[in-house]
FIMIMAR-152234 format. One record per residue (C-alpha): residue in one letter; x, y, z. Coordinates in steps of 0.001 Angstrom, whole numbers, always signed. Last residue first. Example, Ala and Ser with C-alpha at 12.3 -4.5 7.8 and 13.67 -1.06 7.14 Angstrom:
2
 r    east   north      up
 S  +13670   -1060   +7140
 A  +12300   -4500   +7800
***
This chain:
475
 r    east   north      up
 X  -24374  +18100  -48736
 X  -21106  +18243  -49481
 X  -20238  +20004  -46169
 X  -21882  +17056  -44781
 X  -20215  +14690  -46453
 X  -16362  +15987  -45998
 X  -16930  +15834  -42041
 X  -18560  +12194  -42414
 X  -15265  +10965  -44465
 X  -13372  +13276  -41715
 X  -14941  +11357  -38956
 X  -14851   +8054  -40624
 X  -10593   +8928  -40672
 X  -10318   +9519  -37708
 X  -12513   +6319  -36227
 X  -10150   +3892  -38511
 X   -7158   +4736  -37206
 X   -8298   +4988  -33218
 X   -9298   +1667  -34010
 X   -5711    +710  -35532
 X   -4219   +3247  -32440
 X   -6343    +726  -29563
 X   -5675   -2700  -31231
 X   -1562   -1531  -31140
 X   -2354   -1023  -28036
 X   -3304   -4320  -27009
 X     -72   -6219  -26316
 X    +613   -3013  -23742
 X   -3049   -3941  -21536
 X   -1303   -6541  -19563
 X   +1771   -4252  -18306
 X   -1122   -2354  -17085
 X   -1702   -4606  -13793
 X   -4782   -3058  -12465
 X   -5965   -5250  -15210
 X   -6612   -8198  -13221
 X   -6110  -11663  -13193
 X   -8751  -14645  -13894
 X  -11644  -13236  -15929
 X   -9875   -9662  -16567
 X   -6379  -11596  -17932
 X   -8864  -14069  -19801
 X  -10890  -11004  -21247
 X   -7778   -8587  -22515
 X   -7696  -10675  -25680
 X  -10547  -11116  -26656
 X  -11615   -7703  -25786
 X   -9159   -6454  -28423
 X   -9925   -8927  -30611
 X  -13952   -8360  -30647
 X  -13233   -4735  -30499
 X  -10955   -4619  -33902
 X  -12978   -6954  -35808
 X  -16061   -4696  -35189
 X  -14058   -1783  -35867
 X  -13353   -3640  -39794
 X  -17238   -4523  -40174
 X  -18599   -1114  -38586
 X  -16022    +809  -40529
 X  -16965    -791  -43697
 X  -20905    -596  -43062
 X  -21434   +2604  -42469
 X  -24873   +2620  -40976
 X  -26050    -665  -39866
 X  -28332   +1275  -37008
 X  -26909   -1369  -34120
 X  -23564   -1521  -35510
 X  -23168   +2630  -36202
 X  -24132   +2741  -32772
 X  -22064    +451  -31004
 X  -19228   +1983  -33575
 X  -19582   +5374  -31875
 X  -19767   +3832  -28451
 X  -15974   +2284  -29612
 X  -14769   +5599  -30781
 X  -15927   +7394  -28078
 X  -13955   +4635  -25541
 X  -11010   +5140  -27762
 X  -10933   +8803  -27444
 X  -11059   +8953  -23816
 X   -7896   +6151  -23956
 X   -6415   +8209  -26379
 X   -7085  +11111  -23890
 X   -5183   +9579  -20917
 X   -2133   +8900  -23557
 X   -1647  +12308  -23911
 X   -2325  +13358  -20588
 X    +489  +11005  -19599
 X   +2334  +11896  -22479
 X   +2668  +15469  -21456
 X   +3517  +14259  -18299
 X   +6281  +11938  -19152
 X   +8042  +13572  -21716
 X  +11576  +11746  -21882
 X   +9230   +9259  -22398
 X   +7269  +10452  -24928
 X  +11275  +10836  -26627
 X  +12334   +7431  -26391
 X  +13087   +4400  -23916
 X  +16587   +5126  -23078
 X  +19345   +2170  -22530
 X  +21061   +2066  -19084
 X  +23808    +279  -19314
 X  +24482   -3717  -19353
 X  +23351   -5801  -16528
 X  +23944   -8927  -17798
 X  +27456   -8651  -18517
 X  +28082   -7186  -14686
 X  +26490  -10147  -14011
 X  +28913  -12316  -15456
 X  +27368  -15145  -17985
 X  +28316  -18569  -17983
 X  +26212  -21235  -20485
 X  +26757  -24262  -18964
 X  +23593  -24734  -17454
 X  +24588  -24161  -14188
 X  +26354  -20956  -15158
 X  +23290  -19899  -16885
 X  +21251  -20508  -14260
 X  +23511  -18060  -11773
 X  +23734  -15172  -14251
 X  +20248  -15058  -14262
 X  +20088  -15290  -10309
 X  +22671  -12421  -10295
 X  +20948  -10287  -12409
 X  +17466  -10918  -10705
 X  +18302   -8466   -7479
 X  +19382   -5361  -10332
 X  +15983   -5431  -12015
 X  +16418   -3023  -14669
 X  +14795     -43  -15289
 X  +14685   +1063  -18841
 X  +15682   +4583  -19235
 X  +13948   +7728  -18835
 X  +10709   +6312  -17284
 X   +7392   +6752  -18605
 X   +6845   +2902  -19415
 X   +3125   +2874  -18986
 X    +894   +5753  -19230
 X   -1861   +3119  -20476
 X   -3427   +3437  -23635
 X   -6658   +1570  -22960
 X   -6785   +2716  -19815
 X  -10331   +3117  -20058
 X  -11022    +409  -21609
 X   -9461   -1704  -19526
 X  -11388    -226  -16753
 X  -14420   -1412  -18445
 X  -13075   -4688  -19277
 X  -12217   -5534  -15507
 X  -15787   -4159  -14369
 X  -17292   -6361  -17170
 X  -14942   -9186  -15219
 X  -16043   -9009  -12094
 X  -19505   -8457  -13104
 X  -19671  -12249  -14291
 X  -17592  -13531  -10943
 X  -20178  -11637   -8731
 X  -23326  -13069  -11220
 X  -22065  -16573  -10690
 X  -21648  -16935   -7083
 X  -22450  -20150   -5587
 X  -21060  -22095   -8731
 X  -18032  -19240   -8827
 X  -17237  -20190   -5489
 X  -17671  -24327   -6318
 X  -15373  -23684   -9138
 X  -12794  -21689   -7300
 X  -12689  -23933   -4368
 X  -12472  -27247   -6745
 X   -9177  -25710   -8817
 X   -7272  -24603   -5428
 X   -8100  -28058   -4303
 X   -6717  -30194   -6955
 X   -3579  -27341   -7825
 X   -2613  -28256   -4070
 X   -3044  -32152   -4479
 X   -1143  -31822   -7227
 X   +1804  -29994   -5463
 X   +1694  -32135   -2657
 X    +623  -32265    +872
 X   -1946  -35160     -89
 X   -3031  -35686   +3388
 X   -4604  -31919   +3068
 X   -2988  -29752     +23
 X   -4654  -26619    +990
 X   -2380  -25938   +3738
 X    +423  -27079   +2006
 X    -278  -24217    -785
 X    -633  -21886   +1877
 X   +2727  -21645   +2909
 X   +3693  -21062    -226
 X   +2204  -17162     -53
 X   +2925  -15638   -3316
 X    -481  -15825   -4610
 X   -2105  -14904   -1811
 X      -3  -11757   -1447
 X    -499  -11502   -5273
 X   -4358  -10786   -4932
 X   -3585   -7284   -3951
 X   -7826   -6168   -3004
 X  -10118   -4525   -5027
 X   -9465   -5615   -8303
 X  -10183   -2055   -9845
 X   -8020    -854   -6972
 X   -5243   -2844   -7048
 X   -2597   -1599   -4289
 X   -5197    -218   -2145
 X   -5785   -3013     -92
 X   -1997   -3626    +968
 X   -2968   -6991   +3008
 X   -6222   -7648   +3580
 X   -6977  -10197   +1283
 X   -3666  -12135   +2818
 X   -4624  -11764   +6208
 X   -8218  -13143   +5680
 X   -6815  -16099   +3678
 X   -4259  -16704   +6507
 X   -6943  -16379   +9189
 X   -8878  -19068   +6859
 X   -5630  -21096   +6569
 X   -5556  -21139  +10240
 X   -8958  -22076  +11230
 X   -9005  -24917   +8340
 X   -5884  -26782   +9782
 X   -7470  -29943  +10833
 X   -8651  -30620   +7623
 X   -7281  -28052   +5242
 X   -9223  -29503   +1974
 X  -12558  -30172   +3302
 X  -12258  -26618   +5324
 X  -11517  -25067   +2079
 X  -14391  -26761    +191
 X  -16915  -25736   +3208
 X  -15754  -21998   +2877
 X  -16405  -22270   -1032
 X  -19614  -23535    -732
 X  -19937  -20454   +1883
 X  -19229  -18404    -842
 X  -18422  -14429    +736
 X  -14407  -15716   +1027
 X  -13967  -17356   -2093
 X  -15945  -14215   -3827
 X  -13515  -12326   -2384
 X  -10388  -14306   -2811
 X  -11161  -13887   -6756
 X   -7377  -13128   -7901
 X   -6105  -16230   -5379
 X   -8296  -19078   -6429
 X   -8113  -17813  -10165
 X   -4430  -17529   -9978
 X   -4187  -20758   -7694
 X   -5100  -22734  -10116
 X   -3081  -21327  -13118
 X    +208  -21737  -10882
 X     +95  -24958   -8910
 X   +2137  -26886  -10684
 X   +3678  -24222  -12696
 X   +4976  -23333   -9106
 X   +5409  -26867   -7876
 X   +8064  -27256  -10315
 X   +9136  -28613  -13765
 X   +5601  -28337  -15355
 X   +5423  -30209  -18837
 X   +3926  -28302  -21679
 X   +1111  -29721  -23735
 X   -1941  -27454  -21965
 X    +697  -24857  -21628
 X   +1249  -23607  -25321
 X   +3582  -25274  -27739
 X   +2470  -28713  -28438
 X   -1168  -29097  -28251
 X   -1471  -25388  -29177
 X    +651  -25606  -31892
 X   -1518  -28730  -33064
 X   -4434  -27094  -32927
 X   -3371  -24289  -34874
 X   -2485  -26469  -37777
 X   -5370  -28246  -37969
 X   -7028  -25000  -37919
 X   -4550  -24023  -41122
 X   -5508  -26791  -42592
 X   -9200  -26216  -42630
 X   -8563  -23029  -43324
 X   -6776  -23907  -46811
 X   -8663  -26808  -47775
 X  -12296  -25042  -47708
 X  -10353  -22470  -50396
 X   -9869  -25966  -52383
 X  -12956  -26524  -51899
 X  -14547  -24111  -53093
 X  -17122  -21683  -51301
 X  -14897  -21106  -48511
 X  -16527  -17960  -46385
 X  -13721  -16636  -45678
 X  -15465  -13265  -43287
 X  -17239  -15712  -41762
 X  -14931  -18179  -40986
 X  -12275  -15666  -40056
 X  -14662  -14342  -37540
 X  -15110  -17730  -35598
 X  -11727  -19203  -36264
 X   -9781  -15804  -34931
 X  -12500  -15824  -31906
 X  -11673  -19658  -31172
 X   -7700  -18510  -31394
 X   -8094  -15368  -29488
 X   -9212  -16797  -26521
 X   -6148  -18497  -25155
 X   -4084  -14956  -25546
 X   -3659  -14581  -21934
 X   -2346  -17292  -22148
 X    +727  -16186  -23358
 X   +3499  -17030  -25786
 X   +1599  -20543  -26931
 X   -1627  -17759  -27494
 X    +201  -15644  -29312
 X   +1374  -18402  -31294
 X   -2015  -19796  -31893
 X   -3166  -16282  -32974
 X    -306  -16109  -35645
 X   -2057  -19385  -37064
 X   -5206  -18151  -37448
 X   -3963  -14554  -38738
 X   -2368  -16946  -41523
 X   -5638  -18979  -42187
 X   -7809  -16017  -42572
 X   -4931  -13965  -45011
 X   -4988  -16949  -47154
 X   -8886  -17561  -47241
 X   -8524  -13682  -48122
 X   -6801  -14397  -50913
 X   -9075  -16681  -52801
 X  -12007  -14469  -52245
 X  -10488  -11209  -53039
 X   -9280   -8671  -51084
 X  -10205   -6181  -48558
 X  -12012   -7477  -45695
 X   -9427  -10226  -45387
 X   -7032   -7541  -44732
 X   -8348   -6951  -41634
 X   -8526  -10477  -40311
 X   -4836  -10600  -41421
 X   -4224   -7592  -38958
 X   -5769   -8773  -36018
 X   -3831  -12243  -36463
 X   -1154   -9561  -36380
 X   -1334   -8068  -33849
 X   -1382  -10982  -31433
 X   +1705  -12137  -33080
 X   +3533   -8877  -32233
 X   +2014   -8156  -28949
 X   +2951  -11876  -27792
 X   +6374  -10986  -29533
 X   +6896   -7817  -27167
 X   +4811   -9270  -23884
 X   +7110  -12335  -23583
 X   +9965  -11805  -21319
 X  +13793  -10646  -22030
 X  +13051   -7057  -21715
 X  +14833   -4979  -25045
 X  +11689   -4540  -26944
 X   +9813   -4313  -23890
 X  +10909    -559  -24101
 X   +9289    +372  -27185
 X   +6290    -879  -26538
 X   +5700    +848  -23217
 X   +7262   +3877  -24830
 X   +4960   +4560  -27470
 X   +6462   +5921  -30461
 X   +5892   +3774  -33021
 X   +2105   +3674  -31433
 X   +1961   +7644  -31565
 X   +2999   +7577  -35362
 X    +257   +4148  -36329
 X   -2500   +7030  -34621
 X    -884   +9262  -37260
 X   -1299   +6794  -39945
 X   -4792   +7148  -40243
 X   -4602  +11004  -41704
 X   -3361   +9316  -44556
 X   -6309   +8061  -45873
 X   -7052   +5156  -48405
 X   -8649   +3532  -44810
 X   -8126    -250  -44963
 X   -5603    -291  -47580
 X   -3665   +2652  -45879
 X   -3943   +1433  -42316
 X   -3364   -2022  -43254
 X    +227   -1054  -44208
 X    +918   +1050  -40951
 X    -261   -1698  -39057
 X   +2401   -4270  -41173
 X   +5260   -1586  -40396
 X   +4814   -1094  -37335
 X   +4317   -5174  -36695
 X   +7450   -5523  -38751
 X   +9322   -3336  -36940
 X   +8514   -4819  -33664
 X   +9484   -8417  -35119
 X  +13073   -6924  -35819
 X  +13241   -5398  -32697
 X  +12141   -8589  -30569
 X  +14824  -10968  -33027
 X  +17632   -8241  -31698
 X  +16785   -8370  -28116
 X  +17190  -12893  -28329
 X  +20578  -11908  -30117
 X  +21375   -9819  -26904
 X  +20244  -12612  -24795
 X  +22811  -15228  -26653
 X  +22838  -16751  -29637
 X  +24711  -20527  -30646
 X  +21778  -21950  -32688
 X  +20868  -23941  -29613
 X  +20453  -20458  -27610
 X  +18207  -19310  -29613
 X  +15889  -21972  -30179
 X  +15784  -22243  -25954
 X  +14698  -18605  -26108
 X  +12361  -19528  -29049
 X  +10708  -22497  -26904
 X  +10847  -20347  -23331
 X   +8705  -17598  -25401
 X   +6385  -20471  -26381
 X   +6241  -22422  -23062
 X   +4212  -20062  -20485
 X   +5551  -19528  -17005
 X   +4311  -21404  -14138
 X   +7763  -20647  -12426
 X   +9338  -23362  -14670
 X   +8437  -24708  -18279
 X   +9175  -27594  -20113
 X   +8282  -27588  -24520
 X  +10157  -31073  -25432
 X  +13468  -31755  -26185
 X  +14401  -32136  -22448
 X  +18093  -30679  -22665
 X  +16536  -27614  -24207
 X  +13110  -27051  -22564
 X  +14895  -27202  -19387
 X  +17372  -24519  -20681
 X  +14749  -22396  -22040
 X  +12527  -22737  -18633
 X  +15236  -21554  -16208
 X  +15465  -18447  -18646
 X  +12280  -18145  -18620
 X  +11960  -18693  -15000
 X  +14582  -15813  -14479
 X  +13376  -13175  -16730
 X   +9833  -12664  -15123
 X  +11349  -10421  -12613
 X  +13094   -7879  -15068
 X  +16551   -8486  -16844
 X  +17012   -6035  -19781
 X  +18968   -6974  -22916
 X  +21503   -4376  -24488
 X  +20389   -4519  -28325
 X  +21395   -1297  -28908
 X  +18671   +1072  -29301
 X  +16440   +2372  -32431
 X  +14026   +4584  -31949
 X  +14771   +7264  -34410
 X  +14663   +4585  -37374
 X  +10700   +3894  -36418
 X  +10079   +7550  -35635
 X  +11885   +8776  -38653
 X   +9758   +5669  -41032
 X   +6517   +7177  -39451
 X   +7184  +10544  -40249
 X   +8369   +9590  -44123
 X   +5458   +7585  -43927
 X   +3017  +10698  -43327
 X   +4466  +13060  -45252
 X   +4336  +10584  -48333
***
């Protein structure tokens, strides 16, 4: 009872007003909405991703506005606190395990997406809980937990319409829902085969193989993220080499010198990466570069597409440990010290080019409206380096409890935390892998979905240590 009452203060405690916060991402979501709108059909802008776009564009039809937009991301955070805390005590019996659940109510770089108008909040929330209904599914009976499989399968296909960062956490939902299901009737055989029927046709519809790019940017966007976020195995390939010269023609000595200026600018900005693949990514020039005769947007995607292919072709065991270095550090920033600010910042230069779209789309909003007050994150950030060592030793603690679970796996010891961590780590790294195969993770704001992952594991570890505490002293 201590324990909820503690968690229920912290939820309550951190309430704001539903001021929202423009950041860079805001703008092409907003421009996407409004396309999506007066097209009828999921359109997207700045190679953004459709869901998020979809319910902004819901939300304005229904006569809403940005703040109502805040509101819906602090009901859904609620829920997901609440639903975690939930599991928790049907997974574990314990209420030790809710004080990981505490930290995670209280973790500022949750709390303060909550008011951002972009994606990360509900992509967390969905995410979380397709993790969650796999969890549950270890806990009931047969006919129920078909149920719980097919509903986390459908929350991961909207995470994975919000972001695609979360493509890879439908086929892992399917995979371990299936054998945790196990349909031996078939009317339970009914219920997940719906259900994948069902995802598929979200993703056909609402993520961004069905949506329609309004711009070169989407255009070019996922193409040039790979080419651009591996421009060092592009540049060692000489496949690759030959592939850019092919595509530049007559302008191949320049767009190499570009390339070379581009992986060399700010090198220390992304360490784990190596190099700040965003100057690539931001430079247009080079898109008509690439293009050739074509000197379109297609043409662009085309060639940014065949480079990165025929790189990773030359170079498969670079691109492979690549991404196991990505994970790593991943893991061990699993609980970034993200959002340590007082207040959340708000991008003052994207105000006015809010304000501006939604003039143009008939929807007219002052930028002084926009821009609201400053609205405080919560008390660990008021805190900032106590919770930076704080959250530096969750991260410590989650990489023990994850080589803890390796060996519990491999021995078969313990076979209810192995089953329920296992489900943890296999979504967690799910859903961190695209971002580490084709971004990188220097970028923490892509590790916040996840920590809700990191204080349910975290969950589970404390309380197997005090069930293994309490055993020996039995024995």
């Amino acid at each position: 009872m201590l324990a909820w009452a503690a968690l229920l203060v912290v939820i309550v405690a951190s309430f704001r007003p539903a001021v929202p916060a423009i950041w860079g991402d805001t703008p092409p979501f907003v421009e996407s909405a409004f396309r999506t709108l007066e097209a009828g059909r999921p359109t997207v802008a700045g190679g953004r991703d459709p869901g998020y776009p979809a319910l902004l564009a819901a939300t304005f039809a229904f006569g809403g506005d940005l703040a109502t937009v805040v509101r819906l991301q602090q009901t859904a955070w609620t829920i997901l606190m609440l639903a975690l805390a939930l599991t928790v005590q049907t997974a574990t019996r314990n209420a030790g395990g809710l004080v990981p659940i505490i930290l995670v109510a209280a973790y500022p770089g949750l709390l303060l997406f909550r008011n951002v108008v972009t994606s990360e909040l509900l992509f967390a929330v969905f995410l979380n809980l397709a993790m969650i209904g796999l969890l549950v599914a270890t806990c009931v009976g047969k006919t129920a937990r078909c149920f719980a499989v097919a509903a986390s399968i459908l929350c991961a296909a909207l995470a994975a319409c919000l972001r695609s960062q979360g493509i890879l956490v439908p086929i892992v939902v399917v995979l371990v829902g299936a054998s945790l299901a196990r349909p031996d009737t078939s009317r339970r055989l009914i219920v997940i085969a719906l259900s994948v029927a069902a995802a598929l046709g979200l993703l056909a519809v609402g993520s961004r193989f069905g949506a329609s790019n309004s711009d070169q940017a989407s255009v070019v966007f996922v193409p040039k993220t790979l080419f651009c976020n591996h421009l060092n195995i592009v540049l060692a390939s000489d496949a690759a080499r030959r592939e850019i010269a092919s595509a530049a023609g007559d302008r191949a000595d320049a767009t190499m010198a570009r390339l070379a200026a581009d992986f060399a600018a700010e090198p220390g900005r992304w360490p784990a990466l190596g190099f700040f693949g965003d100057a690539c990514l931001f430079d247009t020039a080079l898109d008509r570069d690439v293009a050739g005769d074509t000197e379109n947007a297609d043409g662009a995607a085309s060639a940014y597409r065949r480079i990165f292919l025929a790189a990773v072709r030359d170079r498969p065991l670079a691109y492979a440990g690549k991404v196991v270095r990505q994970i790593a550090y991943g893991a061990t920033v699993a609980w970034p010290a993200y959002g340590l600010a007082p207040a959340i910042p708000v991008s003052t230069d994207d105000v006015p080019h809010v304000s501006d779209i939604m003039t143009r789309h008939g929807r007219a909003a002052r930028p002084i409206d926009l821009q609201g007050g400053p609205v405080r994150i919560g008390l660990l950030a008021d805190l900032p380096v106590i919770s930076a060592y704080l959250f530096r030793a969750l991260s410590i603690a989650f990489v023990i409890a994850v080589t803890y679970w390796t060996v519990t796996a491999v021995w078969r010891w313990r076979p209810g935390f192995s089953t329920r961590g296992g489900i943890v780590i296999v979504m967690w790294a799910a859903s961190i892998g695209t971002a580490a195969a084709a971004h990188t993770l220097d970028v923490w704001r892509y590790l916040i979905p996840e920590v809700p992952m990191v204080g349910l594991m975290l969950s589970l570890f404390a309380v197997e240590l005090v069930e293994i505490i309490a055993w020996l002293r039995r024995a």
